[in-house]
C-alpha positions as a printed NumPy array, in Angstrom:
array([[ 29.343,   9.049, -19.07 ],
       [ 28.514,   8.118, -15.748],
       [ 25.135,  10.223, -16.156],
       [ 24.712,   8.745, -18.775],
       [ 25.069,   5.009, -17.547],
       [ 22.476,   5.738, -14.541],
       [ 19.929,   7.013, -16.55 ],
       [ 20.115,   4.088, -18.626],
       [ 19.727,   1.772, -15.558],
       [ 16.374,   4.146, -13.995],
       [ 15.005,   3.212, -17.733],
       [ 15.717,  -0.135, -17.33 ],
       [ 14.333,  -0.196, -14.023],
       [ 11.228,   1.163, -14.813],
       [ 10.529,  -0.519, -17.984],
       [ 10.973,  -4.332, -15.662],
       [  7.827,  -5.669, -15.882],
       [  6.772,  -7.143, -12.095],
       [  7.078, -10.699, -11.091],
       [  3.958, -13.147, -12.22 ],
       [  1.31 , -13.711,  -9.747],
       [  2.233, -10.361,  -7.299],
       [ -0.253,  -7.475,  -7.613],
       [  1.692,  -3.797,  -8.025],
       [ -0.106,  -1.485,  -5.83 ],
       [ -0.064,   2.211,  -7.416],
       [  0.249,   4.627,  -4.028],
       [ -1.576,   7.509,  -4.446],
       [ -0.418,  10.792,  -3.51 ],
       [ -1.961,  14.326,  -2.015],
       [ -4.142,  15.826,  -4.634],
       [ -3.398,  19.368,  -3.486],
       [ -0.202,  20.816,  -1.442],
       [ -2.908,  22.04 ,   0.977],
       [ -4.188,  19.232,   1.886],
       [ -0.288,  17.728,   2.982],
       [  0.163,  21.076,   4.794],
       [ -3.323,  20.608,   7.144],
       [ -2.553,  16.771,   7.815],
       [  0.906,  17.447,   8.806],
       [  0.064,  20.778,  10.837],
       [ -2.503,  18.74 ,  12.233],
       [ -0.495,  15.794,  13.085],
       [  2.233,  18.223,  14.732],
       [  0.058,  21.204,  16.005],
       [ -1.667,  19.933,  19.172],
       [ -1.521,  20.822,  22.818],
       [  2.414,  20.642,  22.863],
       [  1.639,  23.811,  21.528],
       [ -1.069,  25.489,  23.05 ],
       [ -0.689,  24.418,  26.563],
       [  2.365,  22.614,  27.405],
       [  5.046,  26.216,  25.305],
       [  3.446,  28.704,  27.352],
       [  3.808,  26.675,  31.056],
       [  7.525,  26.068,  30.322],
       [  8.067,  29.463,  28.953],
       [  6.515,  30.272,  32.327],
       [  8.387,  27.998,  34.638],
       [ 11.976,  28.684,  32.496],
       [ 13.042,  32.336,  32.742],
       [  9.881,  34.21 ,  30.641],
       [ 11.459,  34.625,  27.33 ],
       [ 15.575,  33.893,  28.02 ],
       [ 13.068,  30.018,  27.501],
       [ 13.239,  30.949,  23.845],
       [ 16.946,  30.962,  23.568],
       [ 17.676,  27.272,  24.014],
       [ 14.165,  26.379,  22.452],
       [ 15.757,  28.015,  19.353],
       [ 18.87 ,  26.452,  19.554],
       [ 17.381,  23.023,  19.583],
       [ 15.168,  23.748,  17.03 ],
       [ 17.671,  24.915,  14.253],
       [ 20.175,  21.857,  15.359],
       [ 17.544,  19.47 ,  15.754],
       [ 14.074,  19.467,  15.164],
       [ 14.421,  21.207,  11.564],
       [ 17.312,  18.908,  10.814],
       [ 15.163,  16.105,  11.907],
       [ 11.887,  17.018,  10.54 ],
       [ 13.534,  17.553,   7.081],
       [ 14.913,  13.811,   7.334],
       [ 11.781,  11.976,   8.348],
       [  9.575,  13.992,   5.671],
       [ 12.292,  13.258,   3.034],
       [ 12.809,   9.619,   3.759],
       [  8.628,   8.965,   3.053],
       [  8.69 ,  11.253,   0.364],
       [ 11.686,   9.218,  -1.135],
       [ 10.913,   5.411,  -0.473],
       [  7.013,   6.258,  -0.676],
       [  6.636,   3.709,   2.129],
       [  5.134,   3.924,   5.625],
       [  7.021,   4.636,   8.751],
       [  8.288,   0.527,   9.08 ],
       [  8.354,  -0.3  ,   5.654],
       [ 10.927,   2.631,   4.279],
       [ 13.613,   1.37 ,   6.469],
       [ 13.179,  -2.173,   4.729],
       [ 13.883,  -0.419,   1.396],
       [ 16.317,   2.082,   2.554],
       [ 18.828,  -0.567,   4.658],
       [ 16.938,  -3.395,   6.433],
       [ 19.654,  -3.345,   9.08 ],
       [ 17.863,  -0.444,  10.441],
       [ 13.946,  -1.815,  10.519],
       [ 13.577,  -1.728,  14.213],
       [ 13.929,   1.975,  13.951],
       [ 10.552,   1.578,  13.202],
       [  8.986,  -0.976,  15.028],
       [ 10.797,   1.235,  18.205],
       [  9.174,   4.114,  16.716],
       [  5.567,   2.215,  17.085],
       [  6.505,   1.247,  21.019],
       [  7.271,   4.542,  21.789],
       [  4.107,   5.491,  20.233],
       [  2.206,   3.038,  22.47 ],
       [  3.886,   4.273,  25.73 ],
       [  3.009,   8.214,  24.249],
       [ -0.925,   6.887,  23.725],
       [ -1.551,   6.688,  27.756],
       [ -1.62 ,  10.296,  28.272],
       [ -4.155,  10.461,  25.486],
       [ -6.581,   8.062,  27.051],
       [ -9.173,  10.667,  26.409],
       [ -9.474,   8.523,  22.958],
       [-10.539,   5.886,  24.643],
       [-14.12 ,   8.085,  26.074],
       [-14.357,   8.59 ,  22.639],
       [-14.221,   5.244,  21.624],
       [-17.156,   4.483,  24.201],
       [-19.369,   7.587,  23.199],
       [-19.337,   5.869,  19.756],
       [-19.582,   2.304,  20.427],
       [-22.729,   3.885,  22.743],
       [-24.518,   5.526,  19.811],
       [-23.45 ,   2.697,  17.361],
       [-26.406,   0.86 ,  18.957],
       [-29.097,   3.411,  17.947],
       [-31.46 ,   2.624,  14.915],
       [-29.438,   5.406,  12.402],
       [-26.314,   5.71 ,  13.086],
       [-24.995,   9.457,  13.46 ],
       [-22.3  ,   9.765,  10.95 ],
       [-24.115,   8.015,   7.977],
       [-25.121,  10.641,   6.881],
       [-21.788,  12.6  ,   6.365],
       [-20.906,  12.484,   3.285],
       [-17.897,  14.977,   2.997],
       [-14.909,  13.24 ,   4.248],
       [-13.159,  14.923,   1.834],
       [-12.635,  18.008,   3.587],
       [-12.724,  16.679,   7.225],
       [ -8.814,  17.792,   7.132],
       [ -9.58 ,  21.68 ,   6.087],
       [-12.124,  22.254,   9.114],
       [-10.085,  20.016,  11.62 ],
       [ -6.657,  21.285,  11.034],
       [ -7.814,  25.214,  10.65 ],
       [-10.733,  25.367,  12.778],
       [ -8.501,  25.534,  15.841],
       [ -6.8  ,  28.374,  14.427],
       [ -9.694,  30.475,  14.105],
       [-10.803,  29.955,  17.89 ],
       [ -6.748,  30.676,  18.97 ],
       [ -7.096,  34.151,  17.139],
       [-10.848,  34.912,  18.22 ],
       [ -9.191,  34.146,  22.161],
       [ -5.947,  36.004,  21.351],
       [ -8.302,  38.918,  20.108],
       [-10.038,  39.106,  23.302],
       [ -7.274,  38.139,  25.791],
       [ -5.955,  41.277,  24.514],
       [ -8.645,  43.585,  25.044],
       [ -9.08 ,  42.656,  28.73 ],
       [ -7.622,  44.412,  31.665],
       [ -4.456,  43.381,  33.054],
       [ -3.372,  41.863,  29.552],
       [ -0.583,  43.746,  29.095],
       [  0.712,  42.797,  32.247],
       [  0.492,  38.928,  31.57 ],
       [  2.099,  39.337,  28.407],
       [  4.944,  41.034,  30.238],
       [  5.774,  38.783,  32.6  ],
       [  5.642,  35.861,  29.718],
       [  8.395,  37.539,  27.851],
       [ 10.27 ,  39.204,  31.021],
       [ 13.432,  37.42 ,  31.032],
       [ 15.625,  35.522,  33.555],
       [ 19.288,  35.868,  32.098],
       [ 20.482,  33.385,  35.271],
       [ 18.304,  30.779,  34.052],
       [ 20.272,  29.846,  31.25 ],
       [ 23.054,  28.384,  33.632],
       [ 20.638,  25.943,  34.723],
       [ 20.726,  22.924,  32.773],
       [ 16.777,  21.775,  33.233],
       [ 15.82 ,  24.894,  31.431],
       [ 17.999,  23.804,  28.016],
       [ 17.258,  19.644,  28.897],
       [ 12.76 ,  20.806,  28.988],
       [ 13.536,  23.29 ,  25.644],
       [ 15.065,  20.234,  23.956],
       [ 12.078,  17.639,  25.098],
       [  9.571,  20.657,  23.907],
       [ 10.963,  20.844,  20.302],
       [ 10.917,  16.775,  20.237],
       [  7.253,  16.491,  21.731],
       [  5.949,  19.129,  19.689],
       [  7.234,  18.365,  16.427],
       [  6.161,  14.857,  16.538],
       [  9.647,  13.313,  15.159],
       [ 10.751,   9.715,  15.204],
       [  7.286,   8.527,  15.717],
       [  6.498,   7.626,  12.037],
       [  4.241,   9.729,  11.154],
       [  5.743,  12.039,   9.03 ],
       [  7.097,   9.762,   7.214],
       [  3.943,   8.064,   6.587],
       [  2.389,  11.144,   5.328],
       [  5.229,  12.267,   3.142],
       [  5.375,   8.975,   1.606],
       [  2.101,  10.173,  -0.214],
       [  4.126,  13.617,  -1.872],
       [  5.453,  13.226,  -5.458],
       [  8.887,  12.318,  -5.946],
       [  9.928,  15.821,  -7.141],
       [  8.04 ,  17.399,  -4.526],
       [ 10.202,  20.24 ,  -3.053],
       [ 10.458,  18.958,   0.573],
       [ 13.185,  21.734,   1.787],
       [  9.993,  24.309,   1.913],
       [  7.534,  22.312,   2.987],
       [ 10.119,  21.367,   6.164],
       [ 10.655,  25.26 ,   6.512],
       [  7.044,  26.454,   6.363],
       [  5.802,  23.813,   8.481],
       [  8.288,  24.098,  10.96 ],
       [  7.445,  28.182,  10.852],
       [  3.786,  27.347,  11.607],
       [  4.405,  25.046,  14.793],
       [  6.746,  27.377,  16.502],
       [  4.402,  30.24 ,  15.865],
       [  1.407,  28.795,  16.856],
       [  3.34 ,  27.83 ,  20.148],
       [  4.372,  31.344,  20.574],
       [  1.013,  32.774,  19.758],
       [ -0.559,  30.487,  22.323],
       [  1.513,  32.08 ,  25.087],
       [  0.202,  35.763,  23.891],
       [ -3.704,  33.855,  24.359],
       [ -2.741,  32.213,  27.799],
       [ -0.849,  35.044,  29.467],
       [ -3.219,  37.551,  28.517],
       [ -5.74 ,  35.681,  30.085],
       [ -3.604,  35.394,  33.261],
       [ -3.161,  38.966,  33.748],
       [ -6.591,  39.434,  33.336],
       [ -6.971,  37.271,  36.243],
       [ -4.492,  38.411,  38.381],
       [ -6.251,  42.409,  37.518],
       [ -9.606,  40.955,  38.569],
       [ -8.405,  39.173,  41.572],
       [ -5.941,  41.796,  42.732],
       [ -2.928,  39.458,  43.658],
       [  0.485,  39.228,  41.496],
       [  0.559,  37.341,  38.254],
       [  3.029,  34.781,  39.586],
       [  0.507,  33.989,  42.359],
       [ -2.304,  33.287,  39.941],
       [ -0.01 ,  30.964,  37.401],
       [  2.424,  29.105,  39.604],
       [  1.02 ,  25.372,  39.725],
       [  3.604,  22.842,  39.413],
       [  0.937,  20.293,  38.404],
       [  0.087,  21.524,  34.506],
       [ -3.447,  20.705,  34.81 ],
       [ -4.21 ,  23.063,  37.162],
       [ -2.682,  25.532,  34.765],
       [ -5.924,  25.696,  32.801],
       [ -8.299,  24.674,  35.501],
       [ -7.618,  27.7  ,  37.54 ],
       [ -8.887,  29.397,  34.821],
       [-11.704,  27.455,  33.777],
       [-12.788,  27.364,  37.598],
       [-12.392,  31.26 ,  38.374],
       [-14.267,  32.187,  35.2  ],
       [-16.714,  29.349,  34.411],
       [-17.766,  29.925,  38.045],
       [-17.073,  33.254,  39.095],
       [-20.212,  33.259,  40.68 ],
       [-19.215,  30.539,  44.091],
       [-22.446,  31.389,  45.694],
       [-24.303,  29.947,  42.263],
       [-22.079,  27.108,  42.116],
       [-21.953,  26.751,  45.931],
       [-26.058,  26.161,  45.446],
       [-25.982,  23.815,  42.761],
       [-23.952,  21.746,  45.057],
       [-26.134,  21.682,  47.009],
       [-29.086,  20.88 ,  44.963],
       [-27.311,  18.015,  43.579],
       [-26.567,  16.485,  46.937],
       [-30.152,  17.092,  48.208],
       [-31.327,  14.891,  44.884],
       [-29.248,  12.19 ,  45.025],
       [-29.979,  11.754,  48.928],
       [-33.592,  12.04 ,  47.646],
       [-33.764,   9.553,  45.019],
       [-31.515,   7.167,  47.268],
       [-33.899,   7.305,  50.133],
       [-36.883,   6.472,  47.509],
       [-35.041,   3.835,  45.968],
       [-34.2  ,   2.127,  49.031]])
């Protein structure tokens, strides 16, 4: 009876006709399952993964890191990741708006998620070079991207193109010399690190950072699924493909490092211990970008023979 009785009310509900002079808008949703799987694995795959997994996996114990990474991922970043994509895919509303329809009490869940957001944005001011590259060539007589007519599978090349470069580096990270050894002393582990409580408090941040959860956006995109969309394998297979991308990544970075460490002849701790992360990859951009000092040492010089040059003429 009481079955019954709601499915009586949904049919009333949907047959209400809306309310004189406001416009209904229909919200669309994801034309193919693939296309929900790149924007998501997009919006969560990122350097969290590729850079930041294999410095703490570094800095935490080698692979005893993995043990409280897993731990907060099964109690909270699945559990969370679940919620957010279910909550979008239920109200169909954006990251502010669903908390209006599910219990306006809680609306400033969003409107914290969207500070947070802003405060996140500073490390990414790299967007903002961007911004002026494009406002630069916005001034020329026809403008670059007018001609691109193919947004419609911007998300297929963006979301898998880094993919294909992460296995083409993995491929030959493994093939160097010295590999092996890298990829030893990435998964060597430190049993006594586990006592120390900034190895489980990082493993926790790492599992929030890279899954991207209470920031809105997740819900945003699952608010585009259909309401019977199964969302408890979506939240599984997505949450498979960050983690292992993360984990690959270490394979492409460490490899790399004992390749470096082989060519230099000096341990593998010596070559990757940099407590500032950007040095991390500069080391390695610097040692094989520019193997050759005396060549850069040159160009150096060059340049500072040109400017002095060209200030002495302009003066």
């Amino acid at each position: 009876m009481e079955a019954n009785a709601m499915e009586e009310t949904q049919m009333q509900i949907n047959k209400r006709k809306p309310t004189p002079g406001k416009m209904v808008h229909k919200r669309g949703h994801w034309a193919r399952k693939a296309e929900y799987f790149l924007a998501v694995g997009g919006d969560i795959v990122g350097l969290g993964n590729v850079w930041r997994f294999p410095y703490l996996c570094y800095k935490n114990g080698g692979g005893v890191f993995l043990v409280p990474y897993l731990f907060f991922l099964v109690t909270c970043g699945v559990p969370l990741f679940l919620l957010e994509t279910s909550l979008g895919q239920y109200t169909r509303k954006s990251g502010i708006t669903c908390w209006r329809k599910i219990c306006p009490l809680f609306e400033g869940i969003g409107s914290a998620s969207l500070i947070i957001i802003a405060y996140f944005n500073f490390t990414y001011v790299i967007i903002l070079a961007w911004a002026f590259f494009y406002l630069f060539y916005s001034f020329s007589k026809e403008l670059p991207w007018s001609s691109c007519n193919n947004t419609w599978n911007t998300v297929y090349f963006t979301a898998t193109f880094p993919y294909v470069m992460l296995l083409i580096l993995l491929v030959r990270g493994l093939t160097l010399p010295g590999a092996k050894d890298g990829i030893i002393f990435y998964l060597y582990p430190e049993p006594s690190r586990l006592a120390d409580p900034e190895v489980w408090m990082e493993a926790g941040t790492q599992v929030f950072f890279s899954y991207a959860v209470c920031f809105g956006g997740l819900t945003a995109l699952s608010s585009y699924n259909k309401y019977n969309n199964d969302c408890y394998k979506d939240c599984i297979y997505l949450c498979l493909m960050n983690s292992g991308t993360s984990f690959l990544a270490g394979f492409v970075v460490f490899s790399t490092l004992g390749f470096m460490a082989y060519e230099q002849g000096v341990p593998i701790k010596d070559v990757a211990e940099s407590e500032a992360k950007a040095k991390f990859v500069a080391v390695m951009l610097k040692e094989k970008c520019c193997s050759w000092k005396e060549d850069c040492e040159s160009a150096e010089r060059s340049r500072r023979g040109w400017m002095k040059k060209t200030g002495t003429q302009l003066a």
